[in-house]
BADOVO-71611 format. One record per residue (C-alpha): x, y, z; residue in three letters; residue number from 1. Coordinates in Angstrom, 3 decimals. Example, Ala and Ser with C-alpha at 12.3 -4.5 7.8 and 13.67 -1.06 7.14 Angstrom:
// residues 2
site x:12.300 | y:-4.500 | z:7.800 | type:ALA | seq:1
site x:13.670 | y:-1.060 | z:7.140 | type:SER | seq:2
//
This chain:
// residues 180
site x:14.737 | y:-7.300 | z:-7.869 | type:UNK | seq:1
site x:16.394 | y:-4.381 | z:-10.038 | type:UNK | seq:2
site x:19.081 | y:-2.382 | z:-8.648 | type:UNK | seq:3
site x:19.131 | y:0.149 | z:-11.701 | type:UNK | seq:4
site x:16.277 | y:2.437 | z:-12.252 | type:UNK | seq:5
site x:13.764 | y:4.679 | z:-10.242 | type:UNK | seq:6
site x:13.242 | y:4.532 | z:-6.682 | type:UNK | seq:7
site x:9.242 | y:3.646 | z:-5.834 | type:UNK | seq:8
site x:7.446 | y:4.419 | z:-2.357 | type:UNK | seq:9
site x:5.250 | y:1.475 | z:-1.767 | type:UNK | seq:10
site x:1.833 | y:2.589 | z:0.183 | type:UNK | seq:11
site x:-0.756 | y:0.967 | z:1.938 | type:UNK | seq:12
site x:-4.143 | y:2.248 | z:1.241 | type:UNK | seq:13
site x:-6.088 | y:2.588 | z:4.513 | type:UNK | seq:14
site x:-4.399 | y:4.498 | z:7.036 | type:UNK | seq:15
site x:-2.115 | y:5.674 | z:4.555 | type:UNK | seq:16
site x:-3.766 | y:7.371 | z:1.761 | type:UNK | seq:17
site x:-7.220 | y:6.764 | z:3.207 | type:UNK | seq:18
site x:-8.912 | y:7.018 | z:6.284 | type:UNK | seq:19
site x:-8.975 | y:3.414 | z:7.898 | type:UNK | seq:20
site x:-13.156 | y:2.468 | z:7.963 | type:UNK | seq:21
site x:-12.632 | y:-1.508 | z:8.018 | type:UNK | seq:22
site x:-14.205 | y:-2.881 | z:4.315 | type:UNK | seq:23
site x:-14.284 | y:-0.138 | z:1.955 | type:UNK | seq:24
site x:-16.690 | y:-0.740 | z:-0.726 | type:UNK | seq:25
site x:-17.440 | y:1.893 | z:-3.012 | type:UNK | seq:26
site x:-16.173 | y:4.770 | z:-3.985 | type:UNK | seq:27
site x:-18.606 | y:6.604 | z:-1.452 | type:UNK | seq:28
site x:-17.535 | y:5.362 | z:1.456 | type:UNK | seq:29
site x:-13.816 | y:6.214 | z:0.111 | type:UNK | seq:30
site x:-12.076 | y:9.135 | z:2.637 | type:UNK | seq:31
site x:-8.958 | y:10.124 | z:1.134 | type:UNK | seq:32
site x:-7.000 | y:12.418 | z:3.480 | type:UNK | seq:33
site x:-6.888 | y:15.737 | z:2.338 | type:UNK | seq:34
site x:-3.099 | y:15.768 | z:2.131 | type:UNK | seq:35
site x:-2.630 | y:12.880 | z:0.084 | type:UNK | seq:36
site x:-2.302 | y:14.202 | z:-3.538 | type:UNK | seq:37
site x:0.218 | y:16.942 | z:-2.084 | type:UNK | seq:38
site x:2.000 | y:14.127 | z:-0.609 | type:UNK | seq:39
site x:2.355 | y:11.988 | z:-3.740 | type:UNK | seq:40
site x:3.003 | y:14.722 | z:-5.393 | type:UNK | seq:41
site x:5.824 | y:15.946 | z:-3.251 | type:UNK | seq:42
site x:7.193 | y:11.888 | z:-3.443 | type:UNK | seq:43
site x:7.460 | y:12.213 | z:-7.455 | type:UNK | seq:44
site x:9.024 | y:15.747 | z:-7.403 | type:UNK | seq:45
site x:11.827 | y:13.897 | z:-5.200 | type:UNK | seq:46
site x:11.845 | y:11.630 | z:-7.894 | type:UNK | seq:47
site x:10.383 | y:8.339 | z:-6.458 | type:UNK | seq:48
site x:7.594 | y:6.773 | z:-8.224 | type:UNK | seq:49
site x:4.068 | y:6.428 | z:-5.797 | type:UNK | seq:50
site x:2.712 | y:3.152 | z:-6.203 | type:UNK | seq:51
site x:-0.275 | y:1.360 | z:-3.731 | type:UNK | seq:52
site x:0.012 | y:-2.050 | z:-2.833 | type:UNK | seq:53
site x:-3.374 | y:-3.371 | z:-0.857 | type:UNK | seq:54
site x:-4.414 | y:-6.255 | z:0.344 | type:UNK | seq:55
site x:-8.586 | y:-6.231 | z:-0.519 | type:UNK | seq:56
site x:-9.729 | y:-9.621 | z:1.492 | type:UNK | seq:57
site x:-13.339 | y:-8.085 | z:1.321 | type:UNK | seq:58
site x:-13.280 | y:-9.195 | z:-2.622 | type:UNK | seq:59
site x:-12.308 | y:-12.748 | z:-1.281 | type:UNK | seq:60
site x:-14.802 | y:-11.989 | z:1.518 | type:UNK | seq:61
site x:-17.907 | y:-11.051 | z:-0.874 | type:UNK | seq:62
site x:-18.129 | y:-7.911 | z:-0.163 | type:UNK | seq:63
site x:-17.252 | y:-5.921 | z:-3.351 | type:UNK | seq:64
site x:-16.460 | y:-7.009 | z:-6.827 | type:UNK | seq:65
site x:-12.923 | y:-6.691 | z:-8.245 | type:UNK | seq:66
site x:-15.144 | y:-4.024 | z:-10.585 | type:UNK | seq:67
site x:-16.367 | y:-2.270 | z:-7.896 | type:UNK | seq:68
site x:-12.658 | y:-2.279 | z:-6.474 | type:UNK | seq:69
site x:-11.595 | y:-1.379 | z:-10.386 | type:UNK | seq:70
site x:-13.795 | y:2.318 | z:-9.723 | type:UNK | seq:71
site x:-12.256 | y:2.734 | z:-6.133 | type:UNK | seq:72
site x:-8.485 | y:2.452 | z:-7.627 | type:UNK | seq:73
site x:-9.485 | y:4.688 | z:-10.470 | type:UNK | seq:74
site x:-11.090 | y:7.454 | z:-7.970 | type:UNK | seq:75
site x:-7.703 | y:7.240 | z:-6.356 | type:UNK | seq:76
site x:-5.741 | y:7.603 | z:-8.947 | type:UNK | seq:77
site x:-7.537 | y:10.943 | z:-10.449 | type:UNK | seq:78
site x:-7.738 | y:11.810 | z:-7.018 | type:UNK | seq:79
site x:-4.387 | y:11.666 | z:-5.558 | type:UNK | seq:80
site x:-2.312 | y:11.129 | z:-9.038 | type:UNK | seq:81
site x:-0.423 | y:7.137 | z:-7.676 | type:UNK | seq:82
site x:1.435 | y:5.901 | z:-10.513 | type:UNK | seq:83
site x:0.197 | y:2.522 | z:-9.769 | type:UNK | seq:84
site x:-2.461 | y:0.076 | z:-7.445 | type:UNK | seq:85
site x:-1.480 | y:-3.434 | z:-7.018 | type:UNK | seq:86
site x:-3.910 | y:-5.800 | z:-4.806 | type:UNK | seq:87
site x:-4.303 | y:-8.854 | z:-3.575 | type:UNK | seq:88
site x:-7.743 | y:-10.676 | z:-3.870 | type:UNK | seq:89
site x:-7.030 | y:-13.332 | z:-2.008 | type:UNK | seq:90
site x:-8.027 | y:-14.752 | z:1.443 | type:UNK | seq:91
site x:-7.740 | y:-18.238 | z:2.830 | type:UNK | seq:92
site x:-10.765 | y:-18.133 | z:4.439 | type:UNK | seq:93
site x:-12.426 | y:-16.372 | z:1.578 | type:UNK | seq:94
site x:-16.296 | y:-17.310 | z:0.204 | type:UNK | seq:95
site x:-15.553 | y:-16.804 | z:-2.837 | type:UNK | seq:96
site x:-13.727 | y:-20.008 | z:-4.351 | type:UNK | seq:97
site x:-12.499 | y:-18.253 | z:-6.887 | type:UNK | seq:98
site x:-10.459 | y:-15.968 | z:-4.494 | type:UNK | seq:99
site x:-9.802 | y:-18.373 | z:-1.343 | type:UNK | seq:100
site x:-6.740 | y:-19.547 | z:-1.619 | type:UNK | seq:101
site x:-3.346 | y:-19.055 | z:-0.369 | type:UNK | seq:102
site x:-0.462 | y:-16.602 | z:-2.741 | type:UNK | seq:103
site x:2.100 | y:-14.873 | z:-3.129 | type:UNK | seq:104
site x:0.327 | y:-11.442 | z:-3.625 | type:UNK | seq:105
site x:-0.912 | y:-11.088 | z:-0.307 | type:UNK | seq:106
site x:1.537 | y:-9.103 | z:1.959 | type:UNK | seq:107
site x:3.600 | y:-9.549 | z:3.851 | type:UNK | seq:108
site x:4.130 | y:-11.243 | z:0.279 | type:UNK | seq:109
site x:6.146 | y:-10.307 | z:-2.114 | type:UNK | seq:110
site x:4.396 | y:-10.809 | z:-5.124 | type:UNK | seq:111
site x:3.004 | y:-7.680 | z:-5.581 | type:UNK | seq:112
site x:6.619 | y:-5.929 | z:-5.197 | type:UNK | seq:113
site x:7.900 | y:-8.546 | z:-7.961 | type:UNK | seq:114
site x:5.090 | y:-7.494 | z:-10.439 | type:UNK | seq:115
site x:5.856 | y:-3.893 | z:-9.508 | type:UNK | seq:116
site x:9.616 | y:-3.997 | z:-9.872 | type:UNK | seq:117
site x:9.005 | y:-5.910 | z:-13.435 | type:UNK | seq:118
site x:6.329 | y:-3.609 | z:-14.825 | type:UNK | seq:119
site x:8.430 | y:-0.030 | z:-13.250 | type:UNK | seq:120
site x:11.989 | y:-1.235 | z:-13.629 | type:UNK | seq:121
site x:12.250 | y:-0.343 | z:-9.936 | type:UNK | seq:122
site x:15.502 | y:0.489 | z:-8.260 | type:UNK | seq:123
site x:14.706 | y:-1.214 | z:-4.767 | type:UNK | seq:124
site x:17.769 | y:0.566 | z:-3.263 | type:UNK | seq:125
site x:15.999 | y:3.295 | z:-1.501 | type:UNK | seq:126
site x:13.049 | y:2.616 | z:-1.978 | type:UNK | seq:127
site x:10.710 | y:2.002 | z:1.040 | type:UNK | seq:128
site x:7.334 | y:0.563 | z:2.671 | type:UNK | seq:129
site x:5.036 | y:3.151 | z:3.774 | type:UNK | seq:130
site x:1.984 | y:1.751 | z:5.916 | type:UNK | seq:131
site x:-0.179 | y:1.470 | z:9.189 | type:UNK | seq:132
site x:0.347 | y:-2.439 | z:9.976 | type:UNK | seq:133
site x:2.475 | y:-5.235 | z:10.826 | type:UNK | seq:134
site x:1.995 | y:-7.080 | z:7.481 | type:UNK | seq:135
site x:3.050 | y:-3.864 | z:5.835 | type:UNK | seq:136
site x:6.079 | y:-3.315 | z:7.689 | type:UNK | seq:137
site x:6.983 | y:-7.103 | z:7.437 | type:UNK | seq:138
site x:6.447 | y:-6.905 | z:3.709 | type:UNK | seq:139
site x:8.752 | y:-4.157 | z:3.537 | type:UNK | seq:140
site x:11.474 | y:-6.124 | z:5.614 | type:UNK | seq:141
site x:10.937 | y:-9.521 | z:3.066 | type:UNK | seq:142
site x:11.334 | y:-7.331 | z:-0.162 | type:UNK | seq:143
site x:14.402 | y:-5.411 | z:1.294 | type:UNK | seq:144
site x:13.680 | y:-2.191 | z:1.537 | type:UNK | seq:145
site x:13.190 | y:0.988 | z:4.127 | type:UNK | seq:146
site x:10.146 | y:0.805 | z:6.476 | type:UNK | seq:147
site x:7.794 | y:3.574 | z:7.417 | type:UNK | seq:148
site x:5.006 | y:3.110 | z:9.942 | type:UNK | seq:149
site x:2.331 | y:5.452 | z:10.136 | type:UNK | seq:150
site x:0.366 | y:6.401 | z:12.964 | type:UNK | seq:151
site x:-2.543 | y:7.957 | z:10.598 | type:UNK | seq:152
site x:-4.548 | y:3.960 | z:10.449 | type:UNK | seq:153
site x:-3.506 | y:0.916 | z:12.560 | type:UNK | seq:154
site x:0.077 | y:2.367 | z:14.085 | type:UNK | seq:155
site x:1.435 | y:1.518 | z:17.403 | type:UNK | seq:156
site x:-1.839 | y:1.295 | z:19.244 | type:UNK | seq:157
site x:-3.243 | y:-1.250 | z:16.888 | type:UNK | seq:158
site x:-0.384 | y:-3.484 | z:16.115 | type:UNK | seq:159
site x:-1.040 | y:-6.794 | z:15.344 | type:UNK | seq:160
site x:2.481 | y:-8.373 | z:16.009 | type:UNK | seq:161
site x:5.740 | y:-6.852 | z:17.039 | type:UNK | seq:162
site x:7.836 | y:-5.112 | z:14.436 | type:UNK | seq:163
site x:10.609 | y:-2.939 | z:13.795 | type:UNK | seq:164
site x:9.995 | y:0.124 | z:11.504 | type:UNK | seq:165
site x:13.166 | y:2.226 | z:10.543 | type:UNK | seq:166
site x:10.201 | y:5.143 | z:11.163 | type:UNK | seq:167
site x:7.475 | y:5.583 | z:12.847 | type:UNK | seq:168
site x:5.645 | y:8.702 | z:11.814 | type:UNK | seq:169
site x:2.336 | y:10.475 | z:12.573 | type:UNK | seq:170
site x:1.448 | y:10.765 | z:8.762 | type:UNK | seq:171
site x:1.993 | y:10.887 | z:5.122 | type:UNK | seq:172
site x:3.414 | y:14.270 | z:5.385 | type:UNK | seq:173
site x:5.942 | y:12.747 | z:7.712 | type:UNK | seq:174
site x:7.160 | y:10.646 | z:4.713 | type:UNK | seq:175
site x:7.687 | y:13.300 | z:2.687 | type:UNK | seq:176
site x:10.101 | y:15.013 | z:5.409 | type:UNK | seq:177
site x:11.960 | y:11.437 | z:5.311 | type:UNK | seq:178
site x:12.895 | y:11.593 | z:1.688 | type:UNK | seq:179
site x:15.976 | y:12.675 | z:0.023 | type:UNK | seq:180
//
């Protein structure tokens, strides 16, 4: 991983940009919180870049299309101005053969912070994990960076496994308060 370059805060989508609905599938059912583009603004001003990284099962799962996921990272994009969206498609226990298998993508993973850090020239030093779930926090930890946990999906009440955040906030305005 780079230790020259810009600083990136990695994001979760649901809970963290979005409101967490289970399967998201169009852009319709899409809730973006209505402080998320000031947010990700605010992140770039402090000169980080903003870039999602998302596990999407439900393309594994049958139920969207890596198209119709294509529209839903574009909407959020124009919508809340990310420099980037990463995903995994993957699930073991996926229908789709295509997409059921075991990687490296699928967080707590680090595949998608590899591609990142290649494609952004990422300075990992400082940089940090912003998201509502264990996976998200454990990715964080296994790419060696800060962790945030947000209380605005998953959070505390919903944990799937014990973890240690370096922060636990209520939101994605608590991030910003966090950065230097």
């Amino acid at each position: 991983m780079e230790k020259s370059g810009k600083r990136a805060i990695f994001l979760d989508r649901d809970g963290v940009l979005t409101e967490e609905r289970g399967y998201i599938t169009s852009v319709g059912d899409m809730k973006i919180f209505p402080y998320a583009a000031d947010c990700i603004h605010q992140i770039q001003k402090k000169g980080y870049y903003a870039i999602v990284v998302t596990n999407q099962s439900g393309i594994a799962r049958g139920l969207f299309t890596e198209e119709q996921l294509d529209e839903m990272n574009t909407y959020l994009k124009q919508q809340t101005g990310v420099d980037a969206i990463y995903y995994c498609p993957h699930h073991v226990k996926g229908t789709i053969v295509k997409y059921r298998k075991i990687c490296r993508c699928r967080k707590p993973q680090t595949g998608l912070y590899e591609t990142a850090c290649k494609e952004f020239h990422i300075n990992m030093q400082g940089s940090y994990m912003v998201g509502d779930r264990a996976s998200d926090i454990l990715a964080g930890q296994n790419i060696g960076v800060k962790t945030i946990l947000l209380e605005s999906g998953y959070g505390t009440a919903r944990m799937e496994e014990k973890v240690e955040p370096d922060y636990i906030v209520s939101d994605l305005r608590g991030v910003v308060e966090i950065l230097r």
